[in-house]
VEXROGU-629579 format. One record per atom (N, C-alpha, C): residue number from 1; residue in three letters; atom name; y, x, z. Coordinates in Angstrom, 2 decimals. Layout:
<sites>
@num->NUM	residuo->Ala	atomo->CA	v->Y	u->X	w->Z
...
</sites>
This chain:
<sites>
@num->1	residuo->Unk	atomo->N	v->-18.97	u->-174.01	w->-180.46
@num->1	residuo->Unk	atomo->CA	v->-20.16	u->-173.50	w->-181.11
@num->1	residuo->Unk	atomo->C	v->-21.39	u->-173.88	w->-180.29
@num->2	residuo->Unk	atomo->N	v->-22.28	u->-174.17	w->-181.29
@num->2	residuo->Unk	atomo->CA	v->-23.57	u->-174.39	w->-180.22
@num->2	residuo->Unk	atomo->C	v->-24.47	u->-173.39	w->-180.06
@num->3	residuo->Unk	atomo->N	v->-25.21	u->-173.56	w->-178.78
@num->3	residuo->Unk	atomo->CA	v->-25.98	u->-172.43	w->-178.22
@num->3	residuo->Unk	atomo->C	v->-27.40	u->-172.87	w->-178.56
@num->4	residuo->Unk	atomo->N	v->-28.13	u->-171.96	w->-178.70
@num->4	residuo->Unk	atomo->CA	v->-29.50	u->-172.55	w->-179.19
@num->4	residuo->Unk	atomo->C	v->-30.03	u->-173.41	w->-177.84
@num->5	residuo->Unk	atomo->N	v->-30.34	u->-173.71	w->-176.58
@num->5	residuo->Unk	atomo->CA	v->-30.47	u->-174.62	w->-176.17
@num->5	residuo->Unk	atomo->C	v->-30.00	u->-175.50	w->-175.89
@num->6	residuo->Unk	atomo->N	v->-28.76	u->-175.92	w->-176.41
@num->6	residuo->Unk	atomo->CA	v->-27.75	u->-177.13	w->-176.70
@num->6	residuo->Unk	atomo->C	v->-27.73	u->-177.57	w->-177.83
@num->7	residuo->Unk	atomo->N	v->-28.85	u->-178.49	w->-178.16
@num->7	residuo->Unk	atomo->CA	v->-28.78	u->-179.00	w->-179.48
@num->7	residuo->Unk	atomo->C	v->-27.96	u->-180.08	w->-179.29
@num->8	residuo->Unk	atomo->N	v->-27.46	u->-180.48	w->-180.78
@num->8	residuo->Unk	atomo->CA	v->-26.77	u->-181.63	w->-180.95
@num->8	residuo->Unk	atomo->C	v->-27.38	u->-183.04	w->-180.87
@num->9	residuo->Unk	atomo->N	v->-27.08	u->-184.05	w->-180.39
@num->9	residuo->Unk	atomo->CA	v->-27.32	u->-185.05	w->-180.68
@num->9	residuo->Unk	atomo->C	v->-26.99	u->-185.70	w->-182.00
@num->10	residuo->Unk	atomo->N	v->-27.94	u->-186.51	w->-183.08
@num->10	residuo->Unk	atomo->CA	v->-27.92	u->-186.74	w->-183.96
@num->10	residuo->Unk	atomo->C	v->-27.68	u->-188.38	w->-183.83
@num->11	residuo->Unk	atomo->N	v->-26.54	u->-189.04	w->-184.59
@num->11	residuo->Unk	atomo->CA	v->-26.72	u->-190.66	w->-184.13
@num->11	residuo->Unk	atomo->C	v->-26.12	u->-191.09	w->-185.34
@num->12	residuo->Unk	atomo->N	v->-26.55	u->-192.82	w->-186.08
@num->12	residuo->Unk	atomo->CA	v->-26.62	u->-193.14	w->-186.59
@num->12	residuo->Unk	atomo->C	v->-27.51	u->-193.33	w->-187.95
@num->13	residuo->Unk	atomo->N	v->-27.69	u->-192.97	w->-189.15
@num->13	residuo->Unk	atomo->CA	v->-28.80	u->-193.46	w->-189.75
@num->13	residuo->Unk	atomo->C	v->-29.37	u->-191.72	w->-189.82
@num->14	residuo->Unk	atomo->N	v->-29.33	u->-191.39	w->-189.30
@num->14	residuo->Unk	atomo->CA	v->-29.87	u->-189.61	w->-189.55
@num->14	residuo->Unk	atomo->C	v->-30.46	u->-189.01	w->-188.10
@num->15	residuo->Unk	atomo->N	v->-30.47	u->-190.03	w->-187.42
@num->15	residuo->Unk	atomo->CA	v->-31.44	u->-189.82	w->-186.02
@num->15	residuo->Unk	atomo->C	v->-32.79	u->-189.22	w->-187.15
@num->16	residuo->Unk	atomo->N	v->-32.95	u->-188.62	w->-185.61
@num->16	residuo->Unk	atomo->CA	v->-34.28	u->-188.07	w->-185.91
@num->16	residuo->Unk	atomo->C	v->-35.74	u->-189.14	w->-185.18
@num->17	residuo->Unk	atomo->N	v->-36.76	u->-189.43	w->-186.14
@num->17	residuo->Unk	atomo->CA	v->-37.72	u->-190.24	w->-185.98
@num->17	residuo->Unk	atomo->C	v->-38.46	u->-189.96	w->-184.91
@num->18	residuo->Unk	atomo->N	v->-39.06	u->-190.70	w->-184.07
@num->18	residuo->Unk	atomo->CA	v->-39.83	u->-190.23	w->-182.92
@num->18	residuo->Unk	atomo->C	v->-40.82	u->-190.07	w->-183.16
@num->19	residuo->Unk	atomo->N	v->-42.22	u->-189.48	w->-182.70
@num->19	residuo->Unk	atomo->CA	v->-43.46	u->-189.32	w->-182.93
@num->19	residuo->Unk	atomo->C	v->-44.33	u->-190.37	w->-182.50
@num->20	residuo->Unk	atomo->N	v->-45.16	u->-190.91	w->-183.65
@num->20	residuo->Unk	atomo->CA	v->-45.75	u->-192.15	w->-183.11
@num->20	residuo->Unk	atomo->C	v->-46.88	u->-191.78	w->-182.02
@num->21	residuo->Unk	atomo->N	v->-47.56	u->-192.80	w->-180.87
@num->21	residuo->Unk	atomo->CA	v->-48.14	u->-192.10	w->-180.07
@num->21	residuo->Unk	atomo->C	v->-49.61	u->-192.26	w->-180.89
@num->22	residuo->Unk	atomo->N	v->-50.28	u->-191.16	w->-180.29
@num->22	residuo->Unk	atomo->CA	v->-51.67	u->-191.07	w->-180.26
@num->22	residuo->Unk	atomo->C	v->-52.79	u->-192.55	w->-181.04
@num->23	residuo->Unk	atomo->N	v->-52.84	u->-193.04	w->-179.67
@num->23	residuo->Unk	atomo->CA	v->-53.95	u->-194.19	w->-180.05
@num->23	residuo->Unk	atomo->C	v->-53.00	u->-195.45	w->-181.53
@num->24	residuo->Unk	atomo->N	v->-51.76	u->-195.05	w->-181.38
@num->24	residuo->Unk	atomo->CA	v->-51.37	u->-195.70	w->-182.82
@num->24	residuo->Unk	atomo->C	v->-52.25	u->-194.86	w->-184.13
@num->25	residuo->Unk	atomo->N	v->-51.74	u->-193.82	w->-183.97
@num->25	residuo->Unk	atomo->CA	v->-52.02	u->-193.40	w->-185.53
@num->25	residuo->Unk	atomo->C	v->-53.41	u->-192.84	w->-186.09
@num->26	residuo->Unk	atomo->N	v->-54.29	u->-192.94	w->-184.45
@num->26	residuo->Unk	atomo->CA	v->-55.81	u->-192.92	w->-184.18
@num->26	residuo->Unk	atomo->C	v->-56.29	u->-192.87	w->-185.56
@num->27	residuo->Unk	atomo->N	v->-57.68	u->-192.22	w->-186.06
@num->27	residuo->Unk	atomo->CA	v->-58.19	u->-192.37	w->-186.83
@num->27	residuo->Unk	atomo->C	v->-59.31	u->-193.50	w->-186.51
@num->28	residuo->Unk	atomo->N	v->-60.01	u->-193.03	w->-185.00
@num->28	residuo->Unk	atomo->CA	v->-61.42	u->-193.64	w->-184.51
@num->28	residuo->Unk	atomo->C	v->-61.25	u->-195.01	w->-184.67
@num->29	residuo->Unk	atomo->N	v->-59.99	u->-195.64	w->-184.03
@num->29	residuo->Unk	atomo->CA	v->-59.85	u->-196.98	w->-183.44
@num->29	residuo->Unk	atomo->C	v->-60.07	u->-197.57	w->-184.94
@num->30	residuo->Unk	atomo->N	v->-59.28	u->-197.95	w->-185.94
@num->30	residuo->Unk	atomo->CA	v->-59.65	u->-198.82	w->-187.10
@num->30	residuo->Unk	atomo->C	v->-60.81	u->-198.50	w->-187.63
@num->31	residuo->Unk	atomo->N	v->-61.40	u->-197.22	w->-187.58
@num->31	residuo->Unk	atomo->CA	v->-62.86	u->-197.21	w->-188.08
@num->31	residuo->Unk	atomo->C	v->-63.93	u->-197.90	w->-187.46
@num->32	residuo->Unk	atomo->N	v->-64.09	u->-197.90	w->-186.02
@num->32	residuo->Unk	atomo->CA	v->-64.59	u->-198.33	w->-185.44
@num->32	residuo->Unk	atomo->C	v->-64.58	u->-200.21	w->-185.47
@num->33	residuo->Unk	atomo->N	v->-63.28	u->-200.58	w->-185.24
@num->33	residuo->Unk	atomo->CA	v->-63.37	u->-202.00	w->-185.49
@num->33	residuo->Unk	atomo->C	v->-63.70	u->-202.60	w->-186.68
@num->34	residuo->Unk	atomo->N	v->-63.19	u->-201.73	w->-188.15
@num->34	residuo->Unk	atomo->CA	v->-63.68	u->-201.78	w->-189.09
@num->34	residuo->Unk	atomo->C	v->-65.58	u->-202.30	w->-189.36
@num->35	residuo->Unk	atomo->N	v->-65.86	u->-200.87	w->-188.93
@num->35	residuo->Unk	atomo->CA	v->-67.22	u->-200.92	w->-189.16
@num->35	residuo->Unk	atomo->C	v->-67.95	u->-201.91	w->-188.15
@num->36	residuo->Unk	atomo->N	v->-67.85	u->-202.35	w->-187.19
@num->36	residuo->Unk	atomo->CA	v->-68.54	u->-203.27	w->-186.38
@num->36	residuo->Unk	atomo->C	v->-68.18	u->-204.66	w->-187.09
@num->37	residuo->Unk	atomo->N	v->-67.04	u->-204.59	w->-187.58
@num->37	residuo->Unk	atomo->CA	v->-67.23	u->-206.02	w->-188.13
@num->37	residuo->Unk	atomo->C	v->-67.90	u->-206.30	w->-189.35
@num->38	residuo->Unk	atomo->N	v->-68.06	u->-205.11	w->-189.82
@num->38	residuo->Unk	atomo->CA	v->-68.90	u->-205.11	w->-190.93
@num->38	residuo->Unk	atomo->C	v->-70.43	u->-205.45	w->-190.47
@num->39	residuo->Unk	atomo->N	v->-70.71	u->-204.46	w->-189.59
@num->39	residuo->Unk	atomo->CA	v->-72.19	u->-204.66	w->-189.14
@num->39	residuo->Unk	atomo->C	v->-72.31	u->-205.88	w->-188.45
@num->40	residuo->Unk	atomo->N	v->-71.52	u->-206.48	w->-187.97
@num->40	residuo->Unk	atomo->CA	v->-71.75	u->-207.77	w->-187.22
@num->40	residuo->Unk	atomo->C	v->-71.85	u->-209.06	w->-188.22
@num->41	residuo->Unk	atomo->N	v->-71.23	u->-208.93	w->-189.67
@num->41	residuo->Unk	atomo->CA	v->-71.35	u->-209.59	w->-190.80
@num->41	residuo->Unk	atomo->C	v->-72.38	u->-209.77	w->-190.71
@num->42	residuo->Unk	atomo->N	v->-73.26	u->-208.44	w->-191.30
@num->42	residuo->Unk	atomo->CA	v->-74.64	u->-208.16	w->-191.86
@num->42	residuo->Unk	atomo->C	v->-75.46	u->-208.62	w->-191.03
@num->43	residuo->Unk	atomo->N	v->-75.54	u->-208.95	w->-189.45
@num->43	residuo->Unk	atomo->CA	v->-76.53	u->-209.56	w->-188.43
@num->43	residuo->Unk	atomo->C	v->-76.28	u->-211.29	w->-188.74
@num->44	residuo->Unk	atomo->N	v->-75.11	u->-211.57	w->-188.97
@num->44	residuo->Unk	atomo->CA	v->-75.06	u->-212.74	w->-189.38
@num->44	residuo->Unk	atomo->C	v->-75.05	u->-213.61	w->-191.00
@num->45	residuo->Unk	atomo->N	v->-75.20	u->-212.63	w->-191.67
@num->45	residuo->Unk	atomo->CA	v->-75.73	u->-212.80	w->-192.71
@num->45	residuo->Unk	atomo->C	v->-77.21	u->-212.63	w->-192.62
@num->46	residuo->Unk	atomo->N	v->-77.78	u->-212.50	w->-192.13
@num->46	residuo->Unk	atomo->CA	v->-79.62	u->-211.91	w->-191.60
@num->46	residuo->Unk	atomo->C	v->-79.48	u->-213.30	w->-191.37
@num->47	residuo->Unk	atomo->N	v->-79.35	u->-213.43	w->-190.04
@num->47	residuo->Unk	atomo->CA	v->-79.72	u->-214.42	w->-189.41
@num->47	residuo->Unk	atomo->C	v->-79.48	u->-216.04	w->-190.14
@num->48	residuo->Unk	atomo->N	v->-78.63	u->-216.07	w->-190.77
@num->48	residuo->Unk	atomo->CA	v->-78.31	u->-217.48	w->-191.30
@num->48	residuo->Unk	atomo->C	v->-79.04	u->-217.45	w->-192.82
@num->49	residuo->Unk	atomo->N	v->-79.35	u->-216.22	w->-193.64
@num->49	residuo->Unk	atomo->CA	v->-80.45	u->-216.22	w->-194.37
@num->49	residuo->Unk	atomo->C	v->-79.55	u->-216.44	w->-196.06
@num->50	residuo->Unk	atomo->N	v->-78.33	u->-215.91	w->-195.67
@num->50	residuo->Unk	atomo->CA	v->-77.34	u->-215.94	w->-196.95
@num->50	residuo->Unk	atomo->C	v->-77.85	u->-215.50	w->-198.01
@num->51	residuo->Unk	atomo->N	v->-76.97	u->-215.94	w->-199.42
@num->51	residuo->Unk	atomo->CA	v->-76.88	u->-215.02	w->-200.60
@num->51	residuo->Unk	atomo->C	v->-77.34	u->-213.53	w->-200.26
@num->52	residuo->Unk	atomo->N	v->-78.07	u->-212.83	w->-200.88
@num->52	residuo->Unk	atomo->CA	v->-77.88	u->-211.72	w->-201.21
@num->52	residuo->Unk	atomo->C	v->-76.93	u->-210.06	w->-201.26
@num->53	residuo->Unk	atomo->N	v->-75.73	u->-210.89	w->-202.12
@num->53	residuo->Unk	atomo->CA	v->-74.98	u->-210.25	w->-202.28
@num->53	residuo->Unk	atomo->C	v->-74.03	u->-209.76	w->-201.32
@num->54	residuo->Unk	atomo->N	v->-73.54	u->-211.02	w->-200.32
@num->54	residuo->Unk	atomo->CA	v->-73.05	u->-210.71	w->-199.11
@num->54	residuo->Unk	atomo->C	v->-73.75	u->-210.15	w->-198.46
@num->55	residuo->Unk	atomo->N	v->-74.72	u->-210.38	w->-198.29
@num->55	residuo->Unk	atomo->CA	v->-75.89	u->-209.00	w->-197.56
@num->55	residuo->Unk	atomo->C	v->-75.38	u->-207.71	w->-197.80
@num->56	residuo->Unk	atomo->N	v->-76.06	u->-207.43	w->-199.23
@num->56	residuo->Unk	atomo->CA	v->-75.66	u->-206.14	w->-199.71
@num->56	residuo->Unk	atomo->C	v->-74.46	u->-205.51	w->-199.48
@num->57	residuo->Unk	atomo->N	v->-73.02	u->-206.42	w->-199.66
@num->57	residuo->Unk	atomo->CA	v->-72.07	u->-205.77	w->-199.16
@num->57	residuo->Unk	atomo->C	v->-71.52	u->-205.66	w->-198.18
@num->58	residuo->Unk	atomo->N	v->-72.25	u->-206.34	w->-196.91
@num->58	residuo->Unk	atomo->CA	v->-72.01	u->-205.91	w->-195.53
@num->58	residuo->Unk	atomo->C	v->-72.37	u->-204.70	w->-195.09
@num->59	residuo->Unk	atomo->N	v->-73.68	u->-204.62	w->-195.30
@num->59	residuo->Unk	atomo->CA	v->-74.69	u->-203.31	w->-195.41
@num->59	residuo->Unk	atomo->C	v->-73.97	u->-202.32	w->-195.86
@num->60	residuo->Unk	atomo->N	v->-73.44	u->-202.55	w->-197.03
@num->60	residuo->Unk	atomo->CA	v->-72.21	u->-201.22	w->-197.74
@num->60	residuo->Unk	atomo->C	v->-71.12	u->-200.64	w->-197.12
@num->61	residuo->Unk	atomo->N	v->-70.89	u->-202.12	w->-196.64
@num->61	residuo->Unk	atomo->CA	v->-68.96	u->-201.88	w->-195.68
@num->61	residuo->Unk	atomo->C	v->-70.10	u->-201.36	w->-194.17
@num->62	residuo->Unk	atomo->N	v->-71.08	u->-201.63	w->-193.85
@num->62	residuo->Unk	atomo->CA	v->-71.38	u->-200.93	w->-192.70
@num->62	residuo->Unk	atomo->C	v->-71.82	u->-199.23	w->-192.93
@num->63	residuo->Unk	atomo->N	v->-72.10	u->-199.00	w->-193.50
@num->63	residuo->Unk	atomo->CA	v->-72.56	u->-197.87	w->-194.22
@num->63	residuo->Unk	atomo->C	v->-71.28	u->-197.19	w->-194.71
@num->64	residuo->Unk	atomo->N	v->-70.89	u->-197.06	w->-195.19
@num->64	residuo->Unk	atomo->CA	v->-69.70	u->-196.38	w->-195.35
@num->64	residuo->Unk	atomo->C	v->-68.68	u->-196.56	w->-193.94
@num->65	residuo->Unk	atomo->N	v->-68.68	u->-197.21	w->-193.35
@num->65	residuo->Unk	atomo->CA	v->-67.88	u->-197.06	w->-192.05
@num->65	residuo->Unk	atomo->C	v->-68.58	u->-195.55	w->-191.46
@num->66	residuo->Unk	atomo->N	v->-69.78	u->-195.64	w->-191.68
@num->66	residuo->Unk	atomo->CA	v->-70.84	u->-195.17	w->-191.13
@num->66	residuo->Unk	atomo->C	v->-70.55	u->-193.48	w->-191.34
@num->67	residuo->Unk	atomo->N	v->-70.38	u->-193.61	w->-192.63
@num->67	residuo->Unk	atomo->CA	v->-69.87	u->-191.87	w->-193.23
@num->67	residuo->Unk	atomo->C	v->-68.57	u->-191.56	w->-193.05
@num->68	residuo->Unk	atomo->N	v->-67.56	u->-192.95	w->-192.71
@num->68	residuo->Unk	atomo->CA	v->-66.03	u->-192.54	w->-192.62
@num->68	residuo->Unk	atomo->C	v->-66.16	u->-192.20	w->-191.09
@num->69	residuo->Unk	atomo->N	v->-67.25	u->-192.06	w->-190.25
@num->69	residuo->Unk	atomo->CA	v->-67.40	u->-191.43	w->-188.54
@num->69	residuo->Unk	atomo->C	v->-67.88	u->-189.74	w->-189.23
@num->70	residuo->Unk	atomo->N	v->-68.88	u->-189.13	w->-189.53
@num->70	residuo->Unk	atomo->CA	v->-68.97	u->-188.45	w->-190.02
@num->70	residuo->Unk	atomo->C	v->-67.84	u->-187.73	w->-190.88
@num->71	residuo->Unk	atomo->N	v->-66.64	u->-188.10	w->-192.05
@num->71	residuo->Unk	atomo->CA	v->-65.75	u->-187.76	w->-192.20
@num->71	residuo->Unk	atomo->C	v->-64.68	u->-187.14	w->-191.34
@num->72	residuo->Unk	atomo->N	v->-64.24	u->-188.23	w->-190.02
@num->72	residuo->Unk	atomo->CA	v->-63.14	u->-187.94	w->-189.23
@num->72	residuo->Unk	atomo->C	v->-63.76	u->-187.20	w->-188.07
@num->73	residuo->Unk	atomo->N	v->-64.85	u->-187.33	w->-187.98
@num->73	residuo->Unk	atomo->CA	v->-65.58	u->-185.71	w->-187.01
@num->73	residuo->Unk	atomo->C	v->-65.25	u->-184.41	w->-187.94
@num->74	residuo->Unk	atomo->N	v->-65.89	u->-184.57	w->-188.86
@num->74	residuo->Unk	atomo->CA	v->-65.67	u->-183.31	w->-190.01
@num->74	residuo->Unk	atomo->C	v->-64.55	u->-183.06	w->-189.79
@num->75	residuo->Unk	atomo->N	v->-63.38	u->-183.73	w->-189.87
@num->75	residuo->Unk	atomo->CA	v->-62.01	u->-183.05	w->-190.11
@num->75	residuo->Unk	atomo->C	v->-61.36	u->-182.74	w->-188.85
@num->76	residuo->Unk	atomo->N	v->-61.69	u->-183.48	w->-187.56
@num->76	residuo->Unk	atomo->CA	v->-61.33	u->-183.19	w->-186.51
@num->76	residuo->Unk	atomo->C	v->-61.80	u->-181.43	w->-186.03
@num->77	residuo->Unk	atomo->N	v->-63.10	u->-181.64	w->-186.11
@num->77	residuo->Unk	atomo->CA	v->-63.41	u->-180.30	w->-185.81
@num->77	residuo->Unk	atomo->C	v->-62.87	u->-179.09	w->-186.72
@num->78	residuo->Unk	atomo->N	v->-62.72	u->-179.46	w->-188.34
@num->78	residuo->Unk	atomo->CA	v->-61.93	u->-178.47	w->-188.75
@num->78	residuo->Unk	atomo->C	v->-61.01	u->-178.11	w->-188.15
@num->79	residuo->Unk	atomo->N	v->-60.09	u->-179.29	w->-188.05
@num->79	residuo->Unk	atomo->CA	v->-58.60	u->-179.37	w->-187.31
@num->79	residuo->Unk	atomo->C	v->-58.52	u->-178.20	w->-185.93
@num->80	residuo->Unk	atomo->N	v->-59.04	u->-178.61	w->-185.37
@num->80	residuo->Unk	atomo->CA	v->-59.31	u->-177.69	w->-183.85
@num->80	residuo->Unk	atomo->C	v->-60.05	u->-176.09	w->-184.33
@num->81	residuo->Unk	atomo->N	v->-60.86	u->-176.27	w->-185.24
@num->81	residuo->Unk	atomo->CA	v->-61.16	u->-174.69	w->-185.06
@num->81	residuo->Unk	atomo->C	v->-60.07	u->-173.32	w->-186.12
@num->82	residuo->Unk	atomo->N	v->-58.63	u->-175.05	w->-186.89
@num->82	residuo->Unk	atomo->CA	v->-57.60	u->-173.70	w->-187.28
@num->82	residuo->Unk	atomo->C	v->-57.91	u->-173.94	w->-189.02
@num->83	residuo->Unk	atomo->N	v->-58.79	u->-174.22	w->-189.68
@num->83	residuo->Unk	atomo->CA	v->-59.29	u->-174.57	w->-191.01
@num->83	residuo->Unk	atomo->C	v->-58.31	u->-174.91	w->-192.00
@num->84	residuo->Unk	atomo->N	v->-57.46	u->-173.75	w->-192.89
@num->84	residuo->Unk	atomo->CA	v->-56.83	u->-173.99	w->-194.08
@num->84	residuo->Unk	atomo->C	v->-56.89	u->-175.28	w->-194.40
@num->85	residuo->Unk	atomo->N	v->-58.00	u->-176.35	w->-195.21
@num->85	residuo->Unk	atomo->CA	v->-58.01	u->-177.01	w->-195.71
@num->85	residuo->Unk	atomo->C	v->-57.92	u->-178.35	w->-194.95
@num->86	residuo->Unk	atomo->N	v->-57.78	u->-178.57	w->-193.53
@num->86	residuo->Unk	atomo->CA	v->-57.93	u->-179.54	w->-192.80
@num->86	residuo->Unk	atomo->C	v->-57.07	u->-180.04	w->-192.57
@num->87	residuo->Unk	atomo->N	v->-56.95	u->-181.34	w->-192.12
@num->87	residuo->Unk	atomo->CA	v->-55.91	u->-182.25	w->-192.21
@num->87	residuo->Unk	atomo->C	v->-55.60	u->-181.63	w->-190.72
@num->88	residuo->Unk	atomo->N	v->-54.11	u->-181.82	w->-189.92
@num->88	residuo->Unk	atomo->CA	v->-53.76	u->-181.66	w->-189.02
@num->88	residuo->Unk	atomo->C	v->-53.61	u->-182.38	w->-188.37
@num->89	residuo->Unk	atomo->N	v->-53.33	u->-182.53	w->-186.95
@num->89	residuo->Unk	atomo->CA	v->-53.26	u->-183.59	w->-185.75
@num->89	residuo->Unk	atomo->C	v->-53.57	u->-184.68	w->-185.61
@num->90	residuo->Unk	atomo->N	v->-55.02	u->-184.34	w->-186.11
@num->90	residuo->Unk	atomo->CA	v->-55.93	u->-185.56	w->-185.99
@num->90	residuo->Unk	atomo->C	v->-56.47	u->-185.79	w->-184.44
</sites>
């Protein structure tokens, strides 16, 4: 019989999954590279004096990177102060 601090080892296709680490499942890190490459578009779309439109939608993808920092603050701080509706272990 097992004792509650003698768990079983589980092996073969019913292992139990490990927890991915931290800076993998990061929210900041892809936002961040995200949005700089966006904004770094938009300086080089300036500068070389492009279409329009690529303008505009650098500006957009920078801008919305912009609110997805604002988003994952929002939810982080929910997260930490305990918040029903907040995403967890962010």
């Amino acid at each position: 019989m097992d004792t509650p601090g003698n768990t079983r080892r589980v092996t073969g296709p019913f292992r139990p999954v490990p927890a991915l680490p931290k800076p993998v499942v990061g929210l900041w890190a892809p936002a961040i590279v995200g949005t700089t490459a966006w904004l770094v578009a938009l300086v080089v779309l300036l500068v070389t004096g492009a279409d329009s439109t690529w303008t505009w939608t650098a500006l957009a993808g920078g801008g919305l990177g912009c609110v997805g920092f604002g988003i994952i603050a929002w939810q982080t701080t929910a997260s930490r102060h305990g918040s029903r509706g907040a995403q967890r272990d962010l």
